[in-house]
C-alpha angles and dihedrals in degrees: 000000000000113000141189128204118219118186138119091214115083098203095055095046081058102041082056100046088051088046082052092049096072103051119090117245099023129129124185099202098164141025125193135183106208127008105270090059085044093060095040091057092046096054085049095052099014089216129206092230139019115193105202125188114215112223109064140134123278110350105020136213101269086052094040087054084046089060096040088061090071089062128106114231092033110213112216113256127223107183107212114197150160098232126061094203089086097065098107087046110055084039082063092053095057100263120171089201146354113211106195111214130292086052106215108212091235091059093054096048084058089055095056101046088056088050087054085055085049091058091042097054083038093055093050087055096058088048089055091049080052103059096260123127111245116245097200129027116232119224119188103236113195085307106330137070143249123202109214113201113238087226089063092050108114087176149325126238136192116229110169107291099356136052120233113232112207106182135139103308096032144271134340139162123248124193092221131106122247092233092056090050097046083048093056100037103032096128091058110032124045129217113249099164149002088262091025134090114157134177117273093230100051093059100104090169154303124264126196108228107214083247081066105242118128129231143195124230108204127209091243109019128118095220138001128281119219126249117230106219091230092063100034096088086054095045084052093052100051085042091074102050088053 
């Protein structure tokens, strides 16, 4: 993993790059002391990572991670400061993390770990640009992410702008429509319902309510989804050839 180091104070740019030292796999190929320097040195090494401090002098690190936005490739961003009032903030600006000074090692090793499930999630998103099917969905979590395994999915459900993912350890939010999803993973989830895919091999089967509606029971669900009439031909169909 290729880093910069962005920070106007000496002394913290060093105490980093020793806390860095020590982590397998990480490479400081670059140091700045205000945000211009920090772009210019990641448009010459195009980093991983960049870990900015806030406060500097001139254009500062929320700017700076405004700018840095506009690169391809983006690095992550983990703001490191010495306030904690600028959370939200740096969260708006698409941080992964924000280490609040004095940095602990253990703290920073978290970080990166969280930046290294960025790039994965970064890099599923390219294969699906490309034509490949993901492996893995991707939820935002308070500034960092979670790759769920598609083989995990029960099933996916549309809630206003986001879609609820019910799989194996629970539920998360993913920024993604229902109809790209079903486009991508048809072979593998059914519509139920205008707002419903859910997972073949958790169907167990449909039951007709006395109100007439029509329901599935899944392998692993708490409680039944309803059926729309419009897909149930369609669920019973794929419900023979289970």
């Amino acid at each position: 993993m290729k880093v910069v180091i962005a920070d106007d104070e000496p002394l913290a740019r060093e105490r980093l790059r020793g806390l860095l030292a020590n982590l397998d796999g990480v490479e400081v190929v670059a140091e700045a002391g205000d945000g211009h320097d920090a772009l210019h040195a990641c448009a010459e090494h195009q980093p991983d990572l960049i870990l900015l401090d806030i406060a500097m002098p001139g254009l500062d690190g929320l700017e700076t991670a405004h700018h840095l936005a506009a690169f391809e490739p983006r690095p992550a961003v983990v703001f490191c400061t010495a306030y904690d009032a600028h959370a939200l903030s740096a969260f708006e600006a698409e941080a992964i993390d924000y280490l609040v000074k004095p940095v602990r090692a253990e703290r920073l090793a978290a970080a990166l770990e969280r930046v290294r499930t960025f790039a994965a999630g970064r890099q599923q998103g390219q294969a699906r640009l490309d034509g490949q099917r993901r492996t893995h969905l991707c939820a935002r979590l308070r500034g960092s992410l979670r790759l769920i395994p598609i083989e995990d999915v029960h099933y996916l459900q549309a809630e206003e702008k986001y879609v609820v993912v019910h799989h194996v350890h629970g539920e998360d939010l993913i920024e993604e429509s229902l109809k790209s999803l079903e486009e991508e993973f048809g072979e593998r989830f059914v519509r139920i319902h205008r707002n419903c895919l859910v997972a073949r091999y958790e169907i167990v089967e449909l039951r007709r309510c006395p109100d007439g509606h029509v329901q599935a029971i899944l392998r692993h669900g708490t409680q039944p989804l309803e059926v729309s009439r419009r897909c149930v031909a369609g669920v019973r169909e794929t419900l023979k050839h289970l």
